[in-house]
N, C-alpha and C positions, 0 to 999 in steps of 0.2 A: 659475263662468262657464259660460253656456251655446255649446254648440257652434250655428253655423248650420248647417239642414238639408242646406245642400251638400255641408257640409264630412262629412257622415257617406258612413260607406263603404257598396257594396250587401251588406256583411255584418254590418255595425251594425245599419242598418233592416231585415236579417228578423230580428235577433237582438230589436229591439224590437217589431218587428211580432209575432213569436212570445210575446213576454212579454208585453205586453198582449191578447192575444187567448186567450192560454192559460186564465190560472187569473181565477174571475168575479172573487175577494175582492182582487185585486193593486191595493195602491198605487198611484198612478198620479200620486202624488206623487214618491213614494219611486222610481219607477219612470225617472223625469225626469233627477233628481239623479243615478242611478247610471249615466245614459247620457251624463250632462252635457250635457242638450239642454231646453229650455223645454216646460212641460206643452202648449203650444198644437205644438208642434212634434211631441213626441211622440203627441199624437191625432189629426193633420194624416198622420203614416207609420204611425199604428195603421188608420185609416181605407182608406188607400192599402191595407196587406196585406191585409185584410178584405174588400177590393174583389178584391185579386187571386184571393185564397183561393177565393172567390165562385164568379168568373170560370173561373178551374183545374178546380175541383170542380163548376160546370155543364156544364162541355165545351167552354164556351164559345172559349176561345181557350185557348195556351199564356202562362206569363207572360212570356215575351220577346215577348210581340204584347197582351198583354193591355192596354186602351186606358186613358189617364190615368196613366200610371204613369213616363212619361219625365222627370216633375220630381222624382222622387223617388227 
């Protein structure tokens, strides 16, 4: 059973953000399953960190201001 995206914690989604962005070959299958959350769900908070990472690493903003990121 998948968890909905609400229901994860802000330590879940960088722990997924960080595992899908990390390693290129990772599952993302496999990656789902061990979050218990739907692959649509997990590339919806892989997306989001990527964005923040982005955002952080151009100067742009910090990530407690960094924009798009409050539904996640």
């Amino acid at each position: 059973m998948s968890a909905h995206h609400r229901s994860l914690s802000a330590s879940d989604r960088i722990q997924i953000s960080a595992k899908v962005t990390a390693p290129p070959g990772l599952n993302r299958s496999q990656a789902a399953r061990e979050a218990g959350v739907s692959r649509p769900t997990l590339y919806i908070i892989a997306d989001k960190g990527r964005k923040a990472l982005e955002t952080v690493f151009n100067g742009q903003s910090t990530p407690a201001t960094a924009p798009g990121l409050e539904s996640y």
